[in-house]
N, CA, C and O atoms as CSV, one atom per row, in Angstrom:
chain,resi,resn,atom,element,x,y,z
A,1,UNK,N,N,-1.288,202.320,7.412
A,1,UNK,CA,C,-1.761,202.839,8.667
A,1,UNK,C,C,-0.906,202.230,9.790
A,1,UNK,O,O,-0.818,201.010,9.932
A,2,UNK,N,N,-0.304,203.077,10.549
A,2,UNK,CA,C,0.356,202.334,11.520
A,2,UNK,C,C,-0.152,201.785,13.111
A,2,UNK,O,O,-0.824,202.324,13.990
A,3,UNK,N,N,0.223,201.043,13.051
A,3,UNK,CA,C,-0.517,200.570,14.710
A,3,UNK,C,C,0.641,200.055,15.925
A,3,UNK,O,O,1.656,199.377,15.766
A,4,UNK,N,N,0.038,200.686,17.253
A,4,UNK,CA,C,0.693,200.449,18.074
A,4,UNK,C,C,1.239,199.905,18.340
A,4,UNK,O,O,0.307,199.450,19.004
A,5,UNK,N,N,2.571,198.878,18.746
A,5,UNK,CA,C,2.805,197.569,19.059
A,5,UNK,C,C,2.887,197.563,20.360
A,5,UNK,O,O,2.139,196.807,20.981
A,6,UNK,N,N,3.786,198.380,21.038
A,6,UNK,CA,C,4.040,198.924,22.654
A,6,UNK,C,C,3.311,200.028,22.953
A,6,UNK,O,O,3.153,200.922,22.122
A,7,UNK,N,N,2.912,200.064,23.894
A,7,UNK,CA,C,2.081,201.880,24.763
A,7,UNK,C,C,2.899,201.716,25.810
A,7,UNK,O,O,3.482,200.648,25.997
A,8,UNK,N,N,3.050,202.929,26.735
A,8,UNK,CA,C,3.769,202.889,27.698
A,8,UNK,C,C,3.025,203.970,28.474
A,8,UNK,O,O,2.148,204.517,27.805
A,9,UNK,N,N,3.171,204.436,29.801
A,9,UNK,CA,C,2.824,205.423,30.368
A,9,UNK,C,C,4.643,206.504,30.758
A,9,UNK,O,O,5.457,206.459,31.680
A,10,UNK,N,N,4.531,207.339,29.457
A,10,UNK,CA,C,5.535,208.257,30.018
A,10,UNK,C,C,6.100,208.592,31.122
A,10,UNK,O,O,7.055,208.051,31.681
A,11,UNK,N,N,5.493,209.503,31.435
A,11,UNK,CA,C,5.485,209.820,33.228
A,11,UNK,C,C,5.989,208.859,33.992
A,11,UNK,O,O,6.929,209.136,34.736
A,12,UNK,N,N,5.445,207.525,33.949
A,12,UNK,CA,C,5.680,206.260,35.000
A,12,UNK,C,C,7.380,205.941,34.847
A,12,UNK,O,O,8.266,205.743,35.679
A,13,UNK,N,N,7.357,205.990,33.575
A,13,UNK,CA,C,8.669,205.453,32.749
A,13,UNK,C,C,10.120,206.772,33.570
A,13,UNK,O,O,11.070,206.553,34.321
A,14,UNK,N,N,9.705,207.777,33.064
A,14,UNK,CA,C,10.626,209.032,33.614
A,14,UNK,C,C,11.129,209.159,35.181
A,14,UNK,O,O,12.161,209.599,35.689
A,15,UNK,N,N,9.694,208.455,35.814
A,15,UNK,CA,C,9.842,208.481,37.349
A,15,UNK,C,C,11.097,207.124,37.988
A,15,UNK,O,O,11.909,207.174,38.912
A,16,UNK,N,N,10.711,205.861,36.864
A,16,UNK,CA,C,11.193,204.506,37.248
A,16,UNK,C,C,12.393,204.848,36.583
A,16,UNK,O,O,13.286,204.121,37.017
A,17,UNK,N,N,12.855,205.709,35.638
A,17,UNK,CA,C,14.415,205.577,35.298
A,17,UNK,C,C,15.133,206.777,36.326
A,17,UNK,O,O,16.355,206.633,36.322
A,18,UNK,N,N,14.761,207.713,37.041
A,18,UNK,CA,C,14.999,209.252,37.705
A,18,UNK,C,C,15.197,208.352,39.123
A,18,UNK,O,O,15.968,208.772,39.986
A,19,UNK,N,N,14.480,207.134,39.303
A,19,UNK,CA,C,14.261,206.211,40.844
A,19,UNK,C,C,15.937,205.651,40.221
A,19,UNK,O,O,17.024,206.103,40.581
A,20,UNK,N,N,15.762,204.895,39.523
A,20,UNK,CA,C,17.261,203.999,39.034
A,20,UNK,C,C,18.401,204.848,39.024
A,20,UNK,O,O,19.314,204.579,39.805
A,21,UNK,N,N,18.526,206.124,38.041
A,21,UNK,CA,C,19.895,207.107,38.470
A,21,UNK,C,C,19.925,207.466,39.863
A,21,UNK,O,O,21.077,207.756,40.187
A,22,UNK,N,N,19.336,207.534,40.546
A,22,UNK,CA,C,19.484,208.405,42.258
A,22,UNK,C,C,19.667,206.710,42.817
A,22,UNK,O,O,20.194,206.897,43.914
A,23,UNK,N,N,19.559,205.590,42.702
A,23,UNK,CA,C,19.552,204.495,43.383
A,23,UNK,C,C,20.808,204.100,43.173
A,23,UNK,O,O,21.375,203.559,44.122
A,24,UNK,N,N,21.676,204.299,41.667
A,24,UNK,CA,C,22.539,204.361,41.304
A,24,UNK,C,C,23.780,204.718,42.310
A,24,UNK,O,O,24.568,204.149,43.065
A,25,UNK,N,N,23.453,206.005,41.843
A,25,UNK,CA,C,24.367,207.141,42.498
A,25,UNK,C,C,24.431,206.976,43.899
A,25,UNK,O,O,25.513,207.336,44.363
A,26,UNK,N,N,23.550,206.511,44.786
A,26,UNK,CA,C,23.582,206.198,46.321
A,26,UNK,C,C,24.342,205.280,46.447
A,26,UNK,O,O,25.229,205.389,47.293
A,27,UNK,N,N,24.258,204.219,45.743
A,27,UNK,CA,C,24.898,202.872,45.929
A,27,UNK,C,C,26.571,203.031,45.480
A,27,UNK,O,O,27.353,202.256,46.031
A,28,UNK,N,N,27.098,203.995,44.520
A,28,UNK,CA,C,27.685,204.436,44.176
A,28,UNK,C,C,29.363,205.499,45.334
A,28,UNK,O,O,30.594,205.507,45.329
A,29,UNK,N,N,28.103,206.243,46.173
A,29,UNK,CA,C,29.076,207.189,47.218
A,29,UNK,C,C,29.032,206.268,48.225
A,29,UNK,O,O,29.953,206.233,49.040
A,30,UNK,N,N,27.986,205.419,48.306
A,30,UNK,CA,C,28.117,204.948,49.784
A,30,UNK,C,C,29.490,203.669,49.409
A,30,UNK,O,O,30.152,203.070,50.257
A,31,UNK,N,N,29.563,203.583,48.414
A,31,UNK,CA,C,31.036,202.443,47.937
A,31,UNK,C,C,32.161,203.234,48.276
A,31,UNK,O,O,32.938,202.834,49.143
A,32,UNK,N,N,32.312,204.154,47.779
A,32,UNK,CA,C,33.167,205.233,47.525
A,32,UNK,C,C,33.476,205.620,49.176
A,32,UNK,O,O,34.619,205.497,49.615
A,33,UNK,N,N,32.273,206.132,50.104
A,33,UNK,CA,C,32.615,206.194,51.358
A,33,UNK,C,C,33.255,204.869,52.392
A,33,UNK,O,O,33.860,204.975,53.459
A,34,UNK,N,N,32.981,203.992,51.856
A,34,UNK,CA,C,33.692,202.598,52.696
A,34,UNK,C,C,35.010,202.278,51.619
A,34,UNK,O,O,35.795,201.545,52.221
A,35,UNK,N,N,35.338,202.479,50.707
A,35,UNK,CA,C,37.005,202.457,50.304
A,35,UNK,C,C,37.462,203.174,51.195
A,35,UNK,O,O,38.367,202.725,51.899
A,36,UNK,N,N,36.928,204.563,51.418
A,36,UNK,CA,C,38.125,205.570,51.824
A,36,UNK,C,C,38.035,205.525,53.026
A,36,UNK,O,O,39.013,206.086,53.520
A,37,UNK,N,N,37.251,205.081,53.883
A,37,UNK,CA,C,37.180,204.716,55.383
A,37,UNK,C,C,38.313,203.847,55.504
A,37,UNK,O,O,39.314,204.183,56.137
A,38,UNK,N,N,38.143,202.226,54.651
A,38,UNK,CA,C,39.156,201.266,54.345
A,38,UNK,C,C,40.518,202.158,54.446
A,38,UNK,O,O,41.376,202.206,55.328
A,39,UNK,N,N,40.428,202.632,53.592
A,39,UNK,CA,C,42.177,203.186,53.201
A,39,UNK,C,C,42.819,203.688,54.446
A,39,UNK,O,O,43.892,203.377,54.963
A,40,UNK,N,N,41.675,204.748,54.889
A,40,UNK,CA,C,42.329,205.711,56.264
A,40,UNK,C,C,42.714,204.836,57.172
A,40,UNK,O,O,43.876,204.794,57.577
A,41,UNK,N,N,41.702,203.984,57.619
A,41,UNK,CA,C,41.981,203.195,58.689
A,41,UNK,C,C,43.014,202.006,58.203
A,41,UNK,O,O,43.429,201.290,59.114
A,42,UNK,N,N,43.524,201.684,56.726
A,42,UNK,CA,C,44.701,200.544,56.615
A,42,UNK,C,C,43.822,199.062,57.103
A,42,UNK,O,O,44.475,198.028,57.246
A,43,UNK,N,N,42.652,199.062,57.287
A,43,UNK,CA,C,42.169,197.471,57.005
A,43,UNK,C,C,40.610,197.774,56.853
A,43,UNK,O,O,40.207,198.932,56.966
A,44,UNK,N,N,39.932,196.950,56.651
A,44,UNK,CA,C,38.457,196.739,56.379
A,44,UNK,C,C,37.905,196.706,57.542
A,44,UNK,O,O,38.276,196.590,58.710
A,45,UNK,N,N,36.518,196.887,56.728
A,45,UNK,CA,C,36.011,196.676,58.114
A,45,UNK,C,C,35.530,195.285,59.310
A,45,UNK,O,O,35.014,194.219,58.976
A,46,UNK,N,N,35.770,195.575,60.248
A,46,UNK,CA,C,35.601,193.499,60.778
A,46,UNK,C,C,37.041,193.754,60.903
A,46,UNK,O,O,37.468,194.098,62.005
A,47,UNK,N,N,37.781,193.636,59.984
A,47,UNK,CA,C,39.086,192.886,59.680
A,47,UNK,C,C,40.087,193.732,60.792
A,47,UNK,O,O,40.230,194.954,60.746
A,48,UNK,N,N,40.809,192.760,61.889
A,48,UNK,CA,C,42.374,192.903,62.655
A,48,UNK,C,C,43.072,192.423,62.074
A,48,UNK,O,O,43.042,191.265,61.658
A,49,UNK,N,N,44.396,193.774,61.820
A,49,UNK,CA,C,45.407,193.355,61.479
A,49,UNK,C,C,46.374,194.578,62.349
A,49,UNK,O,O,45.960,195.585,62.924
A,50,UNK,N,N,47.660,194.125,62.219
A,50,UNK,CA,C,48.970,194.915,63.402
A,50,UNK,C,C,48.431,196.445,62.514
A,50,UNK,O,O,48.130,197.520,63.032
A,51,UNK,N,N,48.445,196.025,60.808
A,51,UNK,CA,C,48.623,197.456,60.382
A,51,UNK,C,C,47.787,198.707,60.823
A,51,UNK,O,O,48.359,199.795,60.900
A,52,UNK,N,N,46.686,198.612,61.063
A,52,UNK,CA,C,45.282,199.084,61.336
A,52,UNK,C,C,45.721,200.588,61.885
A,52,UNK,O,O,46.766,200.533,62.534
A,53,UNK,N,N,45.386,201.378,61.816
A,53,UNK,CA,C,45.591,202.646,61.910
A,53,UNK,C,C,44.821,203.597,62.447
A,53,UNK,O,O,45.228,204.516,63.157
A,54,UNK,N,N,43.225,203.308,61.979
A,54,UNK,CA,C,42.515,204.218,62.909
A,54,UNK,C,C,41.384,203.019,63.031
A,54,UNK,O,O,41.523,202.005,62.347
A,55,UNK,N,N,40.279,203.169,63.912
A,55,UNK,CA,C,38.768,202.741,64.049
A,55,UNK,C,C,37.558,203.257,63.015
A,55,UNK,O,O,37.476,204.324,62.406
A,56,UNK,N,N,36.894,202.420,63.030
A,56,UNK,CA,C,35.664,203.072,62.201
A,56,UNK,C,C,34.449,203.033,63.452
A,56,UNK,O,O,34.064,201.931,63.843
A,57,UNK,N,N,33.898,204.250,64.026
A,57,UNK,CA,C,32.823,204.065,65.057
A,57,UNK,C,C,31.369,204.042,64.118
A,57,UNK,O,O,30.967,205.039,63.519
A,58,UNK,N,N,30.576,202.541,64.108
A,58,UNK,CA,C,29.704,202.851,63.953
A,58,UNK,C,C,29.603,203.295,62.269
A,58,UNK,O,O,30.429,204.008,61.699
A,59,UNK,N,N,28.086,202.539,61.487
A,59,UNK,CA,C,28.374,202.757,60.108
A,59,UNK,C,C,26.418,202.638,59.600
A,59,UNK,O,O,25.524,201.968,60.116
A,60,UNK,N,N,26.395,203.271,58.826
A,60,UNK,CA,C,25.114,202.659,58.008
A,60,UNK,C,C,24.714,203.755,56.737
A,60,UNK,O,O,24.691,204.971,56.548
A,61,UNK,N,N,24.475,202.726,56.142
A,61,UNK,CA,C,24.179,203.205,54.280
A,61,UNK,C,C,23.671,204.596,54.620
A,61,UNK,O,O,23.153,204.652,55.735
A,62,UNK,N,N,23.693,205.767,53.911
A,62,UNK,CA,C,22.780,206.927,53.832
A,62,UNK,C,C,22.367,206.928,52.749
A,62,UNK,O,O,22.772,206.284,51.781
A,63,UNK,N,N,21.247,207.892,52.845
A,63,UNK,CA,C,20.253,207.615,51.679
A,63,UNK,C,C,20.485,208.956,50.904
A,63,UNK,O,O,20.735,210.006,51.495
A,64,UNK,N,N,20.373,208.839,49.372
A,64,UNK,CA,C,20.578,210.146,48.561
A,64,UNK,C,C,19.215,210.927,48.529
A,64,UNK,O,O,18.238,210.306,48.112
A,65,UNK,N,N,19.043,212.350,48.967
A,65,UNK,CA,C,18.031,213.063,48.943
A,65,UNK,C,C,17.963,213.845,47.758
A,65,UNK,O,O,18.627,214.865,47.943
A,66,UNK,N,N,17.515,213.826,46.750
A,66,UNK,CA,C,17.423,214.606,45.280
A,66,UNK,C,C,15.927,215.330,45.209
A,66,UNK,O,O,14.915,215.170,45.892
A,67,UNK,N,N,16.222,216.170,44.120
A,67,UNK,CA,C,14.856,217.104,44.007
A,67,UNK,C,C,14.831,217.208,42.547
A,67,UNK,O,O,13.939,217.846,41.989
């Protein structure tokens, strides 16, 4: 006869891993959007140097909206 060792609540589980891929993926473009800011502009951000090329006006994380 077999018996339970773990129970879980499905649903809860599907929601907390569907929260982790989209938390993922946000954390993910918003990296992806500050390299290529980096690149365009030729330095980081904060960072003066002669090379510097363009400005960055103004910045903050966006959030991924999924359905």
């Amino acid at each position: 006869m077999p018996h339970e060792i773990v129970s879980f609540d499905e649903p809860k589980l599907q929601e907390y891993l569907g929260e982790l891929v989209r938390k993922t993926v946000e954390d993910a473009l918003n990296a992806l959007l500050d390299a290529e800011a980096d690149q365009i502009a030729n330095a980081g951000r904060y960072e003066r140097t002669d090379e510097r090329q363009a400005y960055r006006s103004g910045h903050y994380r966006r959030g991924l909206t999924t359905t």
